[in-house]
C-alpha positions in Angstrom: 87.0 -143.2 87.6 85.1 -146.1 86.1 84.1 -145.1 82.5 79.7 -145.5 82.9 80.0 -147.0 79.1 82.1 -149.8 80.6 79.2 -151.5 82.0 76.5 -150.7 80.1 77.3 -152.6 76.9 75.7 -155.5 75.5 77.4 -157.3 72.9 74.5 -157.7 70.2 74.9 -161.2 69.0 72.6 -161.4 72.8 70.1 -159.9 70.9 69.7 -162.5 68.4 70.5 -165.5 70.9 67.3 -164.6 73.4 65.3 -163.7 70.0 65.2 -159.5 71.3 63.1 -157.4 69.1 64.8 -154.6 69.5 63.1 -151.3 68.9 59.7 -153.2 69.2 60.0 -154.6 65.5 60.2 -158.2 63.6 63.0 -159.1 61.8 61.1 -158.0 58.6 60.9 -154.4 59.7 57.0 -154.9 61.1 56.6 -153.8 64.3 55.7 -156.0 67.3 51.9 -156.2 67.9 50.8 -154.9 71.6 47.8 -153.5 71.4 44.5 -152.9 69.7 43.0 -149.9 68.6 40.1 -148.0 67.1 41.7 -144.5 66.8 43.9 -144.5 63.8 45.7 -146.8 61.2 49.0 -147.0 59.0 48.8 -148.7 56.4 51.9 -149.1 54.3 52.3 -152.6 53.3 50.2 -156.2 53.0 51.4 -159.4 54.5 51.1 -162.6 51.8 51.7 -166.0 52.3 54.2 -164.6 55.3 55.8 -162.3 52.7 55.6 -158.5 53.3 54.0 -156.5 49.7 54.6 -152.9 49.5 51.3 -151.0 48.6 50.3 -147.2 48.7 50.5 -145.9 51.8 47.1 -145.0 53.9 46.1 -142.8 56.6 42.9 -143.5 58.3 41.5 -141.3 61.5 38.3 -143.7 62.9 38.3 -145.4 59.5 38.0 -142.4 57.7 40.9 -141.7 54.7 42.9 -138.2 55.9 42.7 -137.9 52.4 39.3 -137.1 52.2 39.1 -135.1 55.3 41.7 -132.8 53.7 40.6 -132.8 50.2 36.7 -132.1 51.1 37.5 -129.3 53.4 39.7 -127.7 50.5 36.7 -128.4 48.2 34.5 -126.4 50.9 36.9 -123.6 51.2 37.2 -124.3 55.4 39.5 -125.5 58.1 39.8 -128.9 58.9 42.1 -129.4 62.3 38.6 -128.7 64.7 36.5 -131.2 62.6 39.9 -133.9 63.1 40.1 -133.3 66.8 36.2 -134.2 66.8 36.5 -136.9 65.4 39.3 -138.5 66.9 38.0 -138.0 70.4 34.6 -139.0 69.6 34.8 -141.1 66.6 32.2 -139.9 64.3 32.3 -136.8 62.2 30.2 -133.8 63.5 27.4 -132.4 61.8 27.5 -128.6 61.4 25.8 -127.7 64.6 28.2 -129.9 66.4 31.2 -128.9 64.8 29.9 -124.9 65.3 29.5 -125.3 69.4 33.2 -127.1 69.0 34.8 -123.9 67.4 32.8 -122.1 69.5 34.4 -124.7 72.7 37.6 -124.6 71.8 37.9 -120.8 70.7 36.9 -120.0 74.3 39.3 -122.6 76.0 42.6 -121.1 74.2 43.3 -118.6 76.9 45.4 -119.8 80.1 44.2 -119.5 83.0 45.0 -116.6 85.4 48.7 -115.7 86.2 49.3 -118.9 84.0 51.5 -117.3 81.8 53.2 -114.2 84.0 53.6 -117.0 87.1 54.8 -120.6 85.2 56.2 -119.3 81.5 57.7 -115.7 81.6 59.5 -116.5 85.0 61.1 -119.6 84.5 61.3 -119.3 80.5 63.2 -122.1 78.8 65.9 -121.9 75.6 63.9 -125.5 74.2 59.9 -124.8 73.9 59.2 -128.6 73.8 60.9 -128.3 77.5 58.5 -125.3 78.1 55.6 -127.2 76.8 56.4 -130.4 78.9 56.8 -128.5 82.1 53.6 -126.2 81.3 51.3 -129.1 81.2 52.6 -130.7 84.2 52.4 -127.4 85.8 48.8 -126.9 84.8 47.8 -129.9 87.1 48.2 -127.3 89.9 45.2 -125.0 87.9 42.9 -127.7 87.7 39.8 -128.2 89.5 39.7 -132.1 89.6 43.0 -133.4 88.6 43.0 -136.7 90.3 39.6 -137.1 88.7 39.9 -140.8 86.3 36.1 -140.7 85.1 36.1 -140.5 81.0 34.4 -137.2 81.3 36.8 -135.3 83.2 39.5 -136.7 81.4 37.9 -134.9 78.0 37.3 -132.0 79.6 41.2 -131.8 80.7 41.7 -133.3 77.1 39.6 -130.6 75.3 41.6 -127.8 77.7 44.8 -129.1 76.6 44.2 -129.2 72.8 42.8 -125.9 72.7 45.7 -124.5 74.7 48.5 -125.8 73.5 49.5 -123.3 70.9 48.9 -120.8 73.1 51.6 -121.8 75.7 54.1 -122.8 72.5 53.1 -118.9 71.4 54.2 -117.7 74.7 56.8 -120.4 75.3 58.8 -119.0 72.2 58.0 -115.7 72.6 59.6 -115.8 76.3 62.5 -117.5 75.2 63.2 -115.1 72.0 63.1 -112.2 74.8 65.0 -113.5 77.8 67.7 -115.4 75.5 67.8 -113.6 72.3 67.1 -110.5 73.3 64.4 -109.5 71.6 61.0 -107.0 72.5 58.9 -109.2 74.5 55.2 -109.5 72.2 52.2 -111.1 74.2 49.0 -111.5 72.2 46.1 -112.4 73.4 44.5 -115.8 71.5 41.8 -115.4 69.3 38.4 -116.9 69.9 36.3 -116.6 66.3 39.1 -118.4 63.9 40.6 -121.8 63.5 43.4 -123.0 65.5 46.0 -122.3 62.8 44.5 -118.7 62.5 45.3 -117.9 66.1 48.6 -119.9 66.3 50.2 -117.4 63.3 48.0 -114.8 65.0 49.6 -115.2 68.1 52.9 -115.6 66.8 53.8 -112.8 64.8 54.3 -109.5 65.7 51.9 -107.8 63.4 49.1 -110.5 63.7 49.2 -110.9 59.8 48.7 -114.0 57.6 47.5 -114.6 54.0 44.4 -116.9 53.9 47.3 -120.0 52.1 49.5 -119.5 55.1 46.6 -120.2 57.6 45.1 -123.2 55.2 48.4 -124.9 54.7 49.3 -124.7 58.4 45.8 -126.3 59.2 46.1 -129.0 57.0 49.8 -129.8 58.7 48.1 -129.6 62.0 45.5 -132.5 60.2 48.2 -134.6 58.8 50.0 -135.0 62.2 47.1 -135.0 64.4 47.5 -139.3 64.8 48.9 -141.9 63.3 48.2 -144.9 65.0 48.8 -146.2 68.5 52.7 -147.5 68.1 54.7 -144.0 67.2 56.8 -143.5 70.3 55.3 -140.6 71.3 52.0 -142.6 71.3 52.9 -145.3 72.9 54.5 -143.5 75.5 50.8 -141.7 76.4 49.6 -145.7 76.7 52.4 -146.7 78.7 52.3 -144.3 81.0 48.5 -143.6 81.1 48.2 -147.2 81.8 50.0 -146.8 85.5 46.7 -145.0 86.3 48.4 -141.7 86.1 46.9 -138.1 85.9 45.9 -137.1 82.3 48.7 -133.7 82.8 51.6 -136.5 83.4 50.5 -139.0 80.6 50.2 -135.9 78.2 53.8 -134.6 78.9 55.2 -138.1 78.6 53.9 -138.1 74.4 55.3 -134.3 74.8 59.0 -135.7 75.9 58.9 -138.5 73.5 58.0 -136.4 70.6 61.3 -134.0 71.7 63.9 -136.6 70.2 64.9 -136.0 67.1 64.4 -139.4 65.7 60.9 -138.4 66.3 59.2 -135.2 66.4 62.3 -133.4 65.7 62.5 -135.5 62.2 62.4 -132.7 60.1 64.6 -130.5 62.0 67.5 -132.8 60.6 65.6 -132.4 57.1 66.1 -128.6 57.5 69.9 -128.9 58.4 70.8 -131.3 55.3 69.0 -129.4 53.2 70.9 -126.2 54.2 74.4 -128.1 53.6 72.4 -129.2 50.0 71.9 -125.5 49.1 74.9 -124.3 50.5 77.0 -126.9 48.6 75.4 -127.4 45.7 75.7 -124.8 42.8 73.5 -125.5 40.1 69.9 -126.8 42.1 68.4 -128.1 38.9 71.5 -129.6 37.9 70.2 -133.7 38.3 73.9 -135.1 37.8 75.3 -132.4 40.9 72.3 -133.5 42.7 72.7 -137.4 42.3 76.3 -137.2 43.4 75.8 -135.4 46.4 73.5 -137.5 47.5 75.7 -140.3 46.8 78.6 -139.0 49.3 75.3 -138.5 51.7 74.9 -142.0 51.5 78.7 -143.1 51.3 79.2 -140.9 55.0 81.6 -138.5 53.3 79.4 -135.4 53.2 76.8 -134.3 55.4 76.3 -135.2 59.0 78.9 -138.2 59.0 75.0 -140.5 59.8 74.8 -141.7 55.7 71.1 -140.7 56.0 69.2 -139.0 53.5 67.0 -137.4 55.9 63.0 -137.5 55.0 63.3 -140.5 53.1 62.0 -144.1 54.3 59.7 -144.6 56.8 59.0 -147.9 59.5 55.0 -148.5 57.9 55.1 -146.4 54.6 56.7 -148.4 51.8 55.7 -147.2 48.2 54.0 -143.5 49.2 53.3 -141.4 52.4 49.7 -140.3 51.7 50.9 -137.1 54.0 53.6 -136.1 51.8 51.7 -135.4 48.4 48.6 -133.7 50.3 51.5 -131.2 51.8 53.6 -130.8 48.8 51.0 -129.9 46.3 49.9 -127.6 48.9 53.7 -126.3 49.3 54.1 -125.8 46.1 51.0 -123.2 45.9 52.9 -121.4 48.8 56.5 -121.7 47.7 54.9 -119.6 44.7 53.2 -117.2 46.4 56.7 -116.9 48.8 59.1 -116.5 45.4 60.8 -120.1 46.2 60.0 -122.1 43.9 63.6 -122.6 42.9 64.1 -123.9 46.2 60.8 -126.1 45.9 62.1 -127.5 43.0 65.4 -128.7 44.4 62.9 -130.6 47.2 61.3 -132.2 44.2 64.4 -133.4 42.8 65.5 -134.7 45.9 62.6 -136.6 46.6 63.1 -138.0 42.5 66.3 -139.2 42.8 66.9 -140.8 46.4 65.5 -143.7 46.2 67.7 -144.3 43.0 70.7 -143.3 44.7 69.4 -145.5 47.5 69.6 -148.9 45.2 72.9 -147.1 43.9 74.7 -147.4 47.2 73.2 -149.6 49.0 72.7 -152.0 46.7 69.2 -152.9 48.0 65.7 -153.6 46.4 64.1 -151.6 49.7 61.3 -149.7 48.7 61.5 -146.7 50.2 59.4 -143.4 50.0 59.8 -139.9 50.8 57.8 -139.1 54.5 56.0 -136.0 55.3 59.2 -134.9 57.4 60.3 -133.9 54.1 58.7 -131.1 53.2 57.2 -130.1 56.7 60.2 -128.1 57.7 60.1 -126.5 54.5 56.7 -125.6 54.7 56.9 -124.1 58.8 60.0 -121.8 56.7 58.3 -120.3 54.3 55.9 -119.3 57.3 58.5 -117.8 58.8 58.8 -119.8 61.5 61.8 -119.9 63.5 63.1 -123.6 64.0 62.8 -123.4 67.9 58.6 -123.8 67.1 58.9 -127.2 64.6 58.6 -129.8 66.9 56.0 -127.6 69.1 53.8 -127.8 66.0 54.0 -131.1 65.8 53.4 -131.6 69.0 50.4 -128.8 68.8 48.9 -131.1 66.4 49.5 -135.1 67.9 48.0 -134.2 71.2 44.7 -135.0 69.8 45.8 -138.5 68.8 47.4 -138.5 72.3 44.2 -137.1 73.9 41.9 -140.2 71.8 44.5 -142.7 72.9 44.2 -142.0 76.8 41.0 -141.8 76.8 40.8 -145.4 74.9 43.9 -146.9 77.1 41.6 -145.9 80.2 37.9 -147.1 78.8 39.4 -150.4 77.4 43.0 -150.8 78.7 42.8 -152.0 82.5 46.2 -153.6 82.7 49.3 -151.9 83.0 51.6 -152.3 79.8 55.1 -154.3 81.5 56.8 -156.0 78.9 60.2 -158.2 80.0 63.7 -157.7 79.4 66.2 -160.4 79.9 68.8 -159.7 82.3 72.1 -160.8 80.3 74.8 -160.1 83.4 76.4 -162.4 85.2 76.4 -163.2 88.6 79.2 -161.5 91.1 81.1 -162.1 94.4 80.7 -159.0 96.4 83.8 -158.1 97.1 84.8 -155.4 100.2 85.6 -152.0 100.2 89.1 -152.4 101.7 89.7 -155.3 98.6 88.9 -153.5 96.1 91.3 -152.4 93.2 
């Protein structure tokens, strides 16, 4: 039989000869401009005089610096994820009756609606909950009263339905799968209405209901720091691709869900987690700088590891000297890896992040800046939760479908043309030849 790989190579000189941009980006790493947008913005770098300038990197949600949003609500001693989804989908901040009847909104909205979970997640449970996820949205179509509905206002209603449910079918998703596959006591919780969304996401997802007021804040601000970041991520882009077909909001939202699955995308730090195992596992002396550097050499040199010469959690495509993302978490990690007795392992994280771009120009002989992304220490943080690795991506996607949400609802007010782009058809032309002729 015909091997399918036969056929389905191009030989990449092609790519340079009909000027390709593969993956969407410039020669110079920038990516390929298709869009405009008011929602959010990356800002990693500065063009001058044609040449690309690394600079601190930025996170802005409607203009406004996640920095801020993060850092004020700390100052305030409150949850920030509800006041993000606010914002995002409206694009102003809400003043404190507003942002009240939102908690109030989306605290009511979290439960599924009836035979949801017996009828579409504990009889058909899945071993992947991003697959769960994916086919629970599309399922919910079914549940809703207007789903063919385009108008901007029925679209953020379903929006607001989704957000507000999505950690509740993740909760349920895992839970199913833990009992049907791993064998496990199945544990249904109802979701709680008078707390954040990170408060009834660890409520709903342990056994006992328990949480320390740290583990609830740092799980809010990682819902924050992943809730958008800008309209050309994959997952993204796949919600404006496909939302520009004039599809239903439940298909475009379970495109972003399928994109975000891949695991050079949402499932980013699940790679993190493994190398870091093989790290600790193979590395005696953490604090030892010298052991560190050379591992991470062999890393890079493809003798050690995966066999992919990747550090994983360092570079990024926008971020070039920082990853505004990454500090906010880690100095909020290391509060937690205290209060958890890891700090040892913290440390080695540290380290890490130290020395790899070192070992980077070491190996690779290159002047790239490169930084350490918030992949990094995510996966870190969701362990010392005690969060099994079935739920990371599921976070992350429990978080970015409010950027997802925003971005339909902009590709539908100000899109109006479908998004089809050209690809250049590099085989040549072929005599048919008949069945009884053929070799």
């Amino acid at each position: 039989m015909t091997e399918v790989t036969d056929h389905s190579v191009i030989q990449p000189e092609l790519f340079d000869r009909f000027n390709v941009k593969r993956g969407l980006r410039n020669a110079d790493g920038t990516g390929v401009l298709v869009g405009l947008t008011r929602i959010g913005d990356v800002h990693g770098y500065i063009i001058d005089e044609g040449e690309k300038i690394p600079v601190d990197g930025k996170l802005y949600y409607r203009g406004i610096d996640v920095e801020d949003l993060v850092q004020k609500a700390e100052t305030e001693k409150r949850f920030c994820f509800e006041e993000t989804v606010y914002l995002l989908l409206f694009g102003v901040l809400p003043n404190k009756a507003q942002l009240e009847e939102f908690h109030a909104l989306m605290g009511n909205s979290r439960a599924l609606p009836k035979n949801f979970a017996e009828d579409a997640i504990m009889k058909a449970p899945s071993r992947d909950i991003m697959n769960k996820l994916a086919r629970s949205v599309l399922t919910l179509y079914s549940y809703d009263e207007a789903p063919e509905d385009r108008s901007p206002e029925n679209i953020l209603r379903q929006c607001l339905e989704l957000i507000a449910r999505f950690p509740t079918i993740v909760a349920y998703s895992y839970m199913a799968k833990k009992h049907y596959y791993d064998h496990e006591s199945l544990i249904i919780h109802m979701p709680e209405q008078d707390c954040s969304s990170a408060e009834s996401l660890l409520s709903l997802i342990r056994p006992d209901q328990q949480y320390s007021q740290l583990e609830a804040e740092i799980l809010d601000m990682a819902l924050v720091l992943h809730a958008e970041h800008g309209g050309g991520n994959n997952s993204t882009f796949a919600v404006h691709l496909v939302s520009s077909a004039d599809t239903d909001t439940f298909s475009a939202i379970s495109a972003g869900i399928v994109s975000l699955k891949g695991y050079k995308h949402g499932g980013a730090n699940i790679k993190v987690m493994q190398m870091m195992d093989d790290i600790k596992n193979n590395i005696k002396l953490w604090d030892n700088e010298g052991e560190v550097a050379d591992y991470l050499e062999r890393i890079l040199l493809k003798k050690t590891g995966d066999g992919s010469g990747l550090i994983y959690g360092q570079g990024h495509a926008v971020y070039t000297i920082s990853d505004p993302r990454t500090w906010l978490l880690r100095d909020k990690a290391a509060l937690l890896a205290k209060e958890k007795h890891l700090t040892d392992e913290f440390n080695l994280y540290r380290l890490i992040e130290r020395l790899a771009p070192e070992i980077f120009k070491k190996v690779k002989g290159s002047d790239k800046v490169i930084c350490t992304n918030v992949d990094f220490y995510s996966g870190f943080v969701y362990s010392m939760l005690g969060l099994s690795r079935d739920l990371y991506t599921a976070l992350f996607a429990i978080s970015r479908v409010a950027g997802w949400c925003a971005h339909r609802l902009e590709e539908i007010i100000a899109g109006g043309r479908i998004i089809r782009p050209a690809y250049k058809c590099v085989q040549k032309r072929l005599v048919y030849t008949p069945l009884d002729k053929r070799d």
